[in-house]
C-alpha positions as CSV (number, residue, x, y, z in Angstrom):
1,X,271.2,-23.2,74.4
2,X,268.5,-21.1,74.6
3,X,267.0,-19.7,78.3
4,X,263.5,-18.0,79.1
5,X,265.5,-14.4,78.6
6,X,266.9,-15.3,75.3
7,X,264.6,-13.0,72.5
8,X,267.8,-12.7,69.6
9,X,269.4,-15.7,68.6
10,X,271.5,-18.0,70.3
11,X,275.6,-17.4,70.8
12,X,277.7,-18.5,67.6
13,X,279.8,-21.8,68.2
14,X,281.1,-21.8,65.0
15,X,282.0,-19.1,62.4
16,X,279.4,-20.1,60.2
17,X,277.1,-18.9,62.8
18,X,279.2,-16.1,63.3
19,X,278.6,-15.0,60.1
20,X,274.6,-15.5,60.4
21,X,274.6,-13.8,63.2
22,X,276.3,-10.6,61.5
23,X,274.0,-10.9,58.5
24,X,271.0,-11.3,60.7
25,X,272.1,-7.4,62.3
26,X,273.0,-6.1,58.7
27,X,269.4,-6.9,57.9
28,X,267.6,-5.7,60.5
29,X,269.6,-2.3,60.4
30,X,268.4,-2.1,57.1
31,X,265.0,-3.1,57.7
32,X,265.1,-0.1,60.8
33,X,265.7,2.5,58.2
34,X,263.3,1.9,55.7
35,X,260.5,1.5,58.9
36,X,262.1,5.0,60.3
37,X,261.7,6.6,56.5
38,X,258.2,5.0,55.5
39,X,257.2,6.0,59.5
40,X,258.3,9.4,59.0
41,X,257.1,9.7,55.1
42,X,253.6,8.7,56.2
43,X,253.2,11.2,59.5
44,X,254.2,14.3,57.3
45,X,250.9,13.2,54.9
46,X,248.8,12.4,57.4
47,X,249.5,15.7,59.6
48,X,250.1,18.3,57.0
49,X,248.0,20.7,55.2
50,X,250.4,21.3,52.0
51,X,248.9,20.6,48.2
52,X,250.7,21.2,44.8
53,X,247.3,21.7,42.6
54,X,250.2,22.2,39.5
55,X,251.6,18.6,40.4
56,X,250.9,16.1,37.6
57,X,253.5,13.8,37.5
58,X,257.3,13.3,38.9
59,X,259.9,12.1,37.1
60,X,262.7,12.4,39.4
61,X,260.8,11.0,42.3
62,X,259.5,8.2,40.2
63,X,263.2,7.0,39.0
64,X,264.7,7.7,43.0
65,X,261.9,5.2,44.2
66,X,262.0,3.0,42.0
67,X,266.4,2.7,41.8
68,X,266.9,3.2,45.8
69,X,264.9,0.0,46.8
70,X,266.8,-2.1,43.9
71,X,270.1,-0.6,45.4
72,X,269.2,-1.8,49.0
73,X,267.9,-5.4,47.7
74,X,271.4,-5.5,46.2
75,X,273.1,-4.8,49.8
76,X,270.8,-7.7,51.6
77,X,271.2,-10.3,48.4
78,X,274.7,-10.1,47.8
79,X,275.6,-11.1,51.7
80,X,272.8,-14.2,51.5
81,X,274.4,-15.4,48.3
82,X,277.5,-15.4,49.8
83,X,276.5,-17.2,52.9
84,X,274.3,-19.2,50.7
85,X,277.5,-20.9,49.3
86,X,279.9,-20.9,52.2
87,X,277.2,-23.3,53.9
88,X,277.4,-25.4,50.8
89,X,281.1,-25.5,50.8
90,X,282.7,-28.7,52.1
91,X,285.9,-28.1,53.5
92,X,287.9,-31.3,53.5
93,X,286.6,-33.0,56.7
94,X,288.4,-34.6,59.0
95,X,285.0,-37.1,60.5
96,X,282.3,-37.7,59.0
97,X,279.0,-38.2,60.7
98,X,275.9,-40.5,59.6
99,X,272.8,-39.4,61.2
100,X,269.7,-41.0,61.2
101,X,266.0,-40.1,61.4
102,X,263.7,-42.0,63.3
103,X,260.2,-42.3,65.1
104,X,261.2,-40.5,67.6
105,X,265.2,-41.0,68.1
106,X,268.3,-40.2,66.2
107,X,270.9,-42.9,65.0
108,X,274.4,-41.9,64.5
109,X,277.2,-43.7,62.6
110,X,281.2,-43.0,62.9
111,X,281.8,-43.8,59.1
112,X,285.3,-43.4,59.0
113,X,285.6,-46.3,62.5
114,X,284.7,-49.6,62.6
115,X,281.1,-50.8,64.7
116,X,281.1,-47.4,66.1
117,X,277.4,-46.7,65.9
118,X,274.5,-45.8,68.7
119,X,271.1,-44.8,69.2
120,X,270.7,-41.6,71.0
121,X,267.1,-41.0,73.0
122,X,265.7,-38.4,74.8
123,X,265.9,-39.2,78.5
124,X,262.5,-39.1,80.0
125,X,261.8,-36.6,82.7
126,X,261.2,-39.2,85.5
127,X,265.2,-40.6,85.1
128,X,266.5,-37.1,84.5
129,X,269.2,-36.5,87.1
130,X,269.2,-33.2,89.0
131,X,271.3,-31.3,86.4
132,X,270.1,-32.3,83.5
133,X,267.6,-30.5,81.2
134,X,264.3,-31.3,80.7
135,X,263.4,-32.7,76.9
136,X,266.7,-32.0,75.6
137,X,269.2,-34.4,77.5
138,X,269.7,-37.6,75.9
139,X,271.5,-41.1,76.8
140,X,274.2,-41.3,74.2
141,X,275.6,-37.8,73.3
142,X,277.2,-37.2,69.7
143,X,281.2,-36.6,71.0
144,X,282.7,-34.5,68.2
145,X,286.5,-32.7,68.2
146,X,286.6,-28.8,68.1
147,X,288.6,-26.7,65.8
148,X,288.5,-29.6,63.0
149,X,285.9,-29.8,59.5
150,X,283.2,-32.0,60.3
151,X,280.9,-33.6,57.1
152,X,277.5,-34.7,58.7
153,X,275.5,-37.0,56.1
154,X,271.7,-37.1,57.4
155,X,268.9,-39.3,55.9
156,X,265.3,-41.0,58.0
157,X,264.4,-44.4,57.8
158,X,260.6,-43.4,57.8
159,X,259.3,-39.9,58.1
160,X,260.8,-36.4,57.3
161,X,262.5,-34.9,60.1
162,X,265.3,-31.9,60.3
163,X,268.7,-32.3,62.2
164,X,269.2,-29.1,63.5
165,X,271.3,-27.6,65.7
166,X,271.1,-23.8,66.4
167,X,274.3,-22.7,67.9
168,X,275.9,-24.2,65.1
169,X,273.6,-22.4,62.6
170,X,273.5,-26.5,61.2
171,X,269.6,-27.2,59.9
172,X,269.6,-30.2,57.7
173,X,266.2,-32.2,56.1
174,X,266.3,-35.6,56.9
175,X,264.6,-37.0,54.0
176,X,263.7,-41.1,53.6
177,X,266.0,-42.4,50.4
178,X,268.0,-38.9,49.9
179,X,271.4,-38.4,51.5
180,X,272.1,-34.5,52.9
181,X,274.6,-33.2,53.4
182,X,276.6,-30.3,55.3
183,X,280.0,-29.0,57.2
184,X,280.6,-27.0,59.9
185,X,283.6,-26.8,62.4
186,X,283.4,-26.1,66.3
187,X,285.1,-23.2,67.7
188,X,285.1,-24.0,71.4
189,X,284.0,-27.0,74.0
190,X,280.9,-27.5,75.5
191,X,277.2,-29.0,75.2
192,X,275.4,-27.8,71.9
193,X,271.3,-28.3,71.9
194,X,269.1,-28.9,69.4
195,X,265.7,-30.4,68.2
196,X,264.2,-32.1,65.1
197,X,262.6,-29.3,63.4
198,X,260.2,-30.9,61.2
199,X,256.7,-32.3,62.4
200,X,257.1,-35.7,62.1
201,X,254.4,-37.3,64.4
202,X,253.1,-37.5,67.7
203,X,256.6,-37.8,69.6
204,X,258.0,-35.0,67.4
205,X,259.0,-32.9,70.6
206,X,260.5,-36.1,72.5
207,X,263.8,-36.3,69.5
208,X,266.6,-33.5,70.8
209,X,270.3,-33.9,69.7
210,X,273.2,-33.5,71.7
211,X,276.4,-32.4,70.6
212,X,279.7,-32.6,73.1
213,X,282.7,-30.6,72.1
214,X,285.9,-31.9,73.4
215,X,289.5,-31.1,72.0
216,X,291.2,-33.8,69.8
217,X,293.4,-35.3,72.2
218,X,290.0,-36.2,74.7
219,X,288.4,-37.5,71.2
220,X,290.9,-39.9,70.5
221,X,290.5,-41.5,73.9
222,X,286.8,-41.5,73.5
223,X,287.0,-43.4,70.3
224,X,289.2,-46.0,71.9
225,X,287.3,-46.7,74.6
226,X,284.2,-46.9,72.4
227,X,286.1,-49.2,69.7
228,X,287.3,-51.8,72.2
C-alpha cells in the first residue's frame, strides 16, 4: 500500500506489475535524455554569440530531427503494445471473481462455488480497531490463492466506478450492463489496497477493496468454512 514517503509507484505483487513497473523506468530514462538534450540545445542558443549569415537551409539536420524522434517513439510504442496485450491475455484461470459496483460498496461472487457471495464495506473510522487503516479496511476481505491465474469479471448495478488495485497493476471500469474483464496472478501473501477510481458520487472515497493473499492449501479451508 502506499505511505506518506511513497513518491514512485507502489511495490509489484504480481509480474504484470513487474513489467509496468520496468516500462514506467524505460520511459522515464528516455524522457531524461531528451530533457538533458533539448536543456542543453537551448542554453548553447541562448548564451552564444555564433551566426552562419551563409546558412539557408539544412538538409541533414532536417532528415536527423525529423528520423531520431520517430526512432525513439518506436522504442516507447513497441514495449506498451506489448504490455497492452499481455494485460488482455487470459491465462486459463483457476477462480473466477464477480465483482460488483455499488453506491458506495463492492459485491463479490465466487462463480465457480455454490452461495459463496458477500458484501464488502468500508469500516467506518469510529469501529476501526487499533491496527487497522483508516478508509481502506473493510468488513469482508476478497481471500484469493497466490501463485494461481485469477479471471476477475466486474460490472455496477448503478453508476460507473473502477475496481482498481495498484499493487496488482489491476484497473478495471465497472460499467452498468457491460461485463469487464481481466487476469492477473499473485506472486506472494499479504494485504493488497485499493480504491474505486472513478467519481461516482458523494461516498466515492468511502468504497476501498481489499485483497488477502493466502497460499492454496489456507484457501481451501477458507472456502469450506465459508460454504458450510
Amino acid at each position: 500500500m502506499a505511505t506518506w514517503a511513497n513518491l514512485g509507484l507502489q511495490d509489484s505483487s504480481s509480474p504484470l506489475m513487474e513489467q509496468l513497473n520496468f516500462f514506467h523506468d524505460h520511459t522515464l530514462l528516455i524522457l531524461t535524455m531528451i530533457t538533458i538534450l533539448v536543456g542543453y540545445i537551448m542554453g548553447m542558443l541562448m548564451f552564444n554569440k555564433f551566426t552562419n549569415r551563409y546558412l539557408l537551409h539544412g538538409q541533414t539536420i532536417e532528415i536527423i530531427w525529423t528520423v531520431l524522434p520517430a526512432i525513439i517513439l518506436m522504442f516507447i510504442a513497441f514495449p506498451s503494445l506489448r504490455l497492452l496485450y499481455l494485460m488482455d491475455e487470459i491465462n486459463t484461470p483457476s477462480i473466477t471473481l464477480k465483482s460488483i459496483g455499488h453506491q458506495w460498496y463492492w459485491s463479490y461472487e465466487y462463480s465457480d462455488f455454490l452461495n459463496l457471495e458477500f458484501d464488502s464495506y468500508m469500516v467506518p473510522t469510529n469501529e476501526l480497531e487499533t491496527n487497522g487503516f483508516r478508509l481502506l479496511d473493510v468488513d469482508n476481505r476478497v481471500v484469493l490463492p497466490m501463485n494461481n491465474q485469477i479471471r476477475i469479471l466486474v460490472t455496477a448495478t448503478d453508476v460507473l466506478h473502477s475496481w482498481t488495485v495498484p499493487s496488482l497493476g489491476v484497473k478495471v471500469d465497472a460499467t452498468p450492463g457491460r461485463l469487464n474483464q481481466i487476469n492477473f496472478l499473485i506472486n506472494r501473501p499479504g494485504l493488497f489496497f485499493g480504491q474505486c477510481s472513478e467519481i461516482c458520487g458523494a461516498n466515492h472515497s468511502f468504497m476501498p477493496i481489499v485483497i488477502e493473499s493466502i497460499p492454496m492449501n489456507y484457501f481451501i479451508k477458507w472456502i469450506t468454512s465459508m460454504t458450510n
